[in-house]
C-alpha positions as CSV (number, residue, x, y, z in Angstrom):
1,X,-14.3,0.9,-8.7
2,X,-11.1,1.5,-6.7
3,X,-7.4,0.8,-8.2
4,X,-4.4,1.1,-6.0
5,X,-1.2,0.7,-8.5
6,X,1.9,0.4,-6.7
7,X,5.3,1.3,-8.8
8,X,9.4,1.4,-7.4
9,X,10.4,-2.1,-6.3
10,X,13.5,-3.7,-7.6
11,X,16.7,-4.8,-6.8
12,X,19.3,-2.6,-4.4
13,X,22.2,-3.6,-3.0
14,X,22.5,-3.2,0.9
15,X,23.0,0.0,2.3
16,X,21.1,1.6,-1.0
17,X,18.1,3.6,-1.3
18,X,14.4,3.0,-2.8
19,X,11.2,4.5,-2.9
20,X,8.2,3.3,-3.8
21,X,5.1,4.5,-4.9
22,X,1.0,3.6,-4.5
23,X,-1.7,5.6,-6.3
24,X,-5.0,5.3,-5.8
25,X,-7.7,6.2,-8.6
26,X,-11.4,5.8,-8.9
27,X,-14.6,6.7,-7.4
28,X,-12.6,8.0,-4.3
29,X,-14.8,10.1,-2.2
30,X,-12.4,10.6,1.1
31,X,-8.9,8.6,1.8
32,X,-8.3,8.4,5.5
33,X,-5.0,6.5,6.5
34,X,-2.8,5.0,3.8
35,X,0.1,2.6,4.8
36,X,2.5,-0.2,4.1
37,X,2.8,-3.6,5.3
38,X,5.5,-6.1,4.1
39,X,5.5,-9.7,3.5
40,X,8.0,-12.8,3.3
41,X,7.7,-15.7,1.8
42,X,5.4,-18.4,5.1
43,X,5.6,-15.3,7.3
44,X,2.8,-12.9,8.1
45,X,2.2,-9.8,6.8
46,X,3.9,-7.2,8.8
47,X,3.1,-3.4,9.7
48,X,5.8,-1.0,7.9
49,X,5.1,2.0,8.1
50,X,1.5,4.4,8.5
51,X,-0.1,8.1,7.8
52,X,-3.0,9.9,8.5
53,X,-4.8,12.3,6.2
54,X,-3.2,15.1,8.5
55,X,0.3,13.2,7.9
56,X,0.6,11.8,11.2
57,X,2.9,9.2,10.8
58,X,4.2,5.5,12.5
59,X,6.7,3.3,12.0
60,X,7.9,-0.3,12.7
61,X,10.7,-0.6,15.3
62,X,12.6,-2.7,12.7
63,X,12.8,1.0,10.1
64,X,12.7,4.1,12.4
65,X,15.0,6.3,11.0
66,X,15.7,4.7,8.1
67,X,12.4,4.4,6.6
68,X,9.9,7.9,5.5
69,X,6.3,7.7,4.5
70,X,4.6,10.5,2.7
71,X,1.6,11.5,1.3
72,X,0.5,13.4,-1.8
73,X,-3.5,14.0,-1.0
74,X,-4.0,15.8,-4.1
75,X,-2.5,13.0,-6.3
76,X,-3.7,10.1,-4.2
77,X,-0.7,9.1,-3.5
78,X,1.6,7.4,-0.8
79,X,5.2,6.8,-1.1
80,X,7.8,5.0,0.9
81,X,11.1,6.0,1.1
82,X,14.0,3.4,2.2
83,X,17.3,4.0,3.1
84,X,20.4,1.7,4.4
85,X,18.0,-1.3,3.3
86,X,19.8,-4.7,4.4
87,X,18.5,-8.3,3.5
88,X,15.7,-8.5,6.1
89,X,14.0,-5.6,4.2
90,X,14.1,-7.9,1.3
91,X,9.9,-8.9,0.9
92,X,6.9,-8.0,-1.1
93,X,5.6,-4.4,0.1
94,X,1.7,-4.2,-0.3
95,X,-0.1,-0.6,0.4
96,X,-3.4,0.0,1.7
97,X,-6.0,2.5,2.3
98,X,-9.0,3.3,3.5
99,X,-11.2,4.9,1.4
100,X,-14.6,5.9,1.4
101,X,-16.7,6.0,-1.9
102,X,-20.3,6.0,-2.4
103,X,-21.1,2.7,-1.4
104,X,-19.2,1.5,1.3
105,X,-16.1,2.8,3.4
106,X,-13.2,0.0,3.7
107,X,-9.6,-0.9,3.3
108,X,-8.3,-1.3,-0.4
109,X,-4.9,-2.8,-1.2
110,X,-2.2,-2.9,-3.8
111,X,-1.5,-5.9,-5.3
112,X,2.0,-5.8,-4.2
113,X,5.5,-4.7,-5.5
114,X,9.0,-6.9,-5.1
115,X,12.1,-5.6,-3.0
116,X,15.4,-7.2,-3.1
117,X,18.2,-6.1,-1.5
118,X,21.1,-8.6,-2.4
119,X,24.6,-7.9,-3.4
């Protein structure tokens, strides 16, 4: 079985800093791409931010050069770094990946983490 446990939401105020945080644990054989997508209350979920096992990365026009994804193969880990957050980055952040194990090779998620950024 395959966890993904996300950690680092919160409240900011705007023009602060967060980072969060997605580990993934279990009978992991390979990870490929991990990722971020973000969601708002009756809105779709939305593409944040991408990376490749090689650390390839893509972004969402809305956070180039504010946002940084990372990876940390050997801990099975993908973070998110935000900076000069303002109220639109205010939604649940949910991180996938894909992830091959013995049985089957598909797209795991987290089950979400809070960000607020509210004066």
């Amino acid at each position: 079985q395959v966890q993904l446990v996300e950690s680092g939401g919160g409240l900011v105020q705007p023009g602060g800093s967060l980072r969060v945080s997605c580990a993934a644990s279990g009978s992991i054989l390979r990870i490929t791409d991990m990722g971020w997508y973000r969601q708002t209350p009756g809105n779709q979920r939305e593409l944040v931010a991408t990376i490749t096992s090689g650390g390839n990365t893509n972004y969402a026009d809305s956070v180039k050069g504010r946002f940084t994804i990372s990876r940390d193969n050997a801990k099975n880990t993908v973070y998110l770094q935000m900076n000069s957050l303002n109220a639109e980055d205010t939604a649940v952040y949910y991180c996938y990946a894909n992830i091959r194990t013995e049985r089957v090779f598909t797209r795991y998620w987290g089950q979400g983490t809070q960000v607020t950024v509210s004066s």
